[in-house]
N, C-alpha and C positions, 0 to 999 in steps of 0.2 A: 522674333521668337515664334511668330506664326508663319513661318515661311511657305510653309507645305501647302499653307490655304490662299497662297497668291499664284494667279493664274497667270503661266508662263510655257508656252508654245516652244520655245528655245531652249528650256534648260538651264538658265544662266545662273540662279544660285544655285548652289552646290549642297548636298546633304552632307555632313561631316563625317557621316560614316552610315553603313548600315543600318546600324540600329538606333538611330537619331530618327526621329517620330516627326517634330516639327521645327527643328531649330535649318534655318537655309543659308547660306553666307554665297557673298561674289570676292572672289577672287580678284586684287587691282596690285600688279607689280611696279606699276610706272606711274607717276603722278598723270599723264594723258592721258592715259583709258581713263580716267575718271571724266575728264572731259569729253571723249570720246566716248562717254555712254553715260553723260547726264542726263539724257531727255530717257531712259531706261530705269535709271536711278530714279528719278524724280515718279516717274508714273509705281515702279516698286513701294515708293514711299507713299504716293498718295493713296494707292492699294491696302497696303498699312491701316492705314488711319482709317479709313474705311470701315476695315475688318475690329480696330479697336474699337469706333463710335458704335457699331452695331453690333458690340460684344459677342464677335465668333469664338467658337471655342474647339481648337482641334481634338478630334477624337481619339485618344490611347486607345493601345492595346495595352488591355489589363495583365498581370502577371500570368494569370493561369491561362490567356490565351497563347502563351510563348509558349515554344516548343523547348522542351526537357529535354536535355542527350538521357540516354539510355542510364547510363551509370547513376546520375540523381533520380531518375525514376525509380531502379531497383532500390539504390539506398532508400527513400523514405519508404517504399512497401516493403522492406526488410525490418527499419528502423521507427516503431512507432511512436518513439519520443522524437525523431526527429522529422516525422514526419508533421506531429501537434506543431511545432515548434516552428519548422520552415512556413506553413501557416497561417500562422501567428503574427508572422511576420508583416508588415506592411506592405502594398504591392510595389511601392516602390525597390524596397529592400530586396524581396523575392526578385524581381529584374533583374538587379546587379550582379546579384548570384547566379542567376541563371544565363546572363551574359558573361559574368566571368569560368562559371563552368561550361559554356557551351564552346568558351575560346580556345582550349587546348584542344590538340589537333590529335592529341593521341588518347584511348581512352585511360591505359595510365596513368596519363599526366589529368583526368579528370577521376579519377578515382581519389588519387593523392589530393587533387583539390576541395574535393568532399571531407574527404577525412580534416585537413588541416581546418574546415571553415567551421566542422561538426560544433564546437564550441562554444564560436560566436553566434550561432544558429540558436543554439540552445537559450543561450543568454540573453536572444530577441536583438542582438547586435544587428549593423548592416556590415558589408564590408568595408568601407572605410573608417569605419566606427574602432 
């Protein structure tokens, strides 16, 4: 779960996506890479344990450091109950949102995604909520 803060020269765990902060995974299609990269495995894990005994702790990016498309920008200075409201919101919650509106490619399709979430916003909801 702290993958970010294990120090790897190669690249070999993989970020899940993007906007994955610290979570890192290896990739193993065939029972023999794992053999073939135990002595890898093994030093990743000991790295691990490490980082748990001397309780590191990965640095977030907080909500309001993520960047806003355009479209939720004007909504909340247009909208100042949704502005209190978005918020309001825990930085987690703001994330999700701001990940899922920053995902559509078009800004229609991020306008539309304001409007539909306006509600759950309102109500302190997240979006899987």
């Amino acid at each position: 779960m702290k993958g970010s803060l294990i120090y790897d020269p190669g690249k070999r765990p993989n970020s899940p996506g993007e906007s994955s902060q610290a979570v890192r995974y290896m990739q193993v299609t065939a029972p023999e890479q794992v053999s073939e990269q135990a002595d890898i495995i093994a030093e990743y894990l000991r790295e691990a344990m490490v980082l748990e005994e001397t309780k590191q702790k990965v640095t977030f990016k907080k909500a309001d450091e993520q960047e806003k498309c355009e479209e939720l920008q004007l909504a909340l200075k247009e909208d100042a109950e949704l502005n209190d409201a978005f918020y309001a919101l825990t930085p987690s919650r703001q994330r999700g949102y701001i990940l899922f509106f920053n995902g559509a490619k078009q800004p229609k399709t991020r306008i539309e995604r304001i409007g539909k979430c306006r509600d759950k916003i309102l109500m302190g909801k997240g979006l899987q909520n």
